[in-house]
C-alpha positions in Angstrom: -5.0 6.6 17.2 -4.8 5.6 13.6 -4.5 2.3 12.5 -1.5 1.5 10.0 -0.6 -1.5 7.5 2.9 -1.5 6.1 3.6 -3.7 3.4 7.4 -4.2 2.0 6.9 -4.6 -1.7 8.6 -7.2 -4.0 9.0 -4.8 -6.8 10.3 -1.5 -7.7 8.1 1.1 -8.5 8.3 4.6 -9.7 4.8 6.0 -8.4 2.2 4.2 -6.1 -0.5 4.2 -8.6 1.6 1.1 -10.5 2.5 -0.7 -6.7 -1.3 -1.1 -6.0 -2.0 -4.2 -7.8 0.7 -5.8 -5.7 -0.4 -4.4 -2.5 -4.3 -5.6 -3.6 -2.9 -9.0 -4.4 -0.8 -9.2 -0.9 -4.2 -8.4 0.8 -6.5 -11.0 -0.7 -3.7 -13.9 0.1 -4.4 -12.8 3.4 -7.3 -13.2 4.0 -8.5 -9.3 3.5 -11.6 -8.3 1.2 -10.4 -5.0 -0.5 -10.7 -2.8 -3.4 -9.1 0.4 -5.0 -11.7 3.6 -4.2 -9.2 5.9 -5.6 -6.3 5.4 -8.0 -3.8 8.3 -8.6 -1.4 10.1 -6.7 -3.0 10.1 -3.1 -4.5 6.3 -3.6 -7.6 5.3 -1.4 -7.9 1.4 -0.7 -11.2 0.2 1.1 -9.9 -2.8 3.3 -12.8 -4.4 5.3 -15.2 -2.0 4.4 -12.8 0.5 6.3 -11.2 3.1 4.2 -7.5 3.5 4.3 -5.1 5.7 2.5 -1.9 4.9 0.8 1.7 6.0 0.9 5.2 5.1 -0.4 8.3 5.2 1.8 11.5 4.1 1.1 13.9 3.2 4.1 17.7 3.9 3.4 19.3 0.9 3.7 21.9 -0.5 1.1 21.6 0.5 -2.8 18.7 0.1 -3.1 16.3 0.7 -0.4 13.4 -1.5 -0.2 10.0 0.4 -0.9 7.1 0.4 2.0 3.8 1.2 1.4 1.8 2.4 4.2 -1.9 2.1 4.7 -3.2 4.8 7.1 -6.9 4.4 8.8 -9.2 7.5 7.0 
């Protein structure tokens, strides 16, 4: 079973490659050592030395639905 982070994202943003410094910055305040592998389209986030891959998703609710990104387990 894959593991999964989701992290609801202060900010708007139109592609993931712009959201990754806040999800980088979330990470570290919580106690997590990670890095950007990969930047682009299909990002690739090492998090504990475990490599995870990253996702937008947007659930409707309101307006303006609050973005999600999701870190799935490589």
């Amino acid at each position: 079973m894959e593991k999964k982070i989701k992290i609801e994202l202060d900010n708007r943003y139109k592609n993931i490659s712009d959201a990754m410094p806040e999800v980088i910055d979330y990470l570290t305040q919580q106690g997590y050592e990670c890095n950007i592998k990969l930047l682009g389209s299909n990002p690739i986030v090492e998090i504990n030395k475990v490599e995870y891959g990253a996702r937008i998703s947007q659930r409707i609710l309101g307006p303006l639905p609050p973005q999600i990104i999701i870190l799935e387990e490589k």
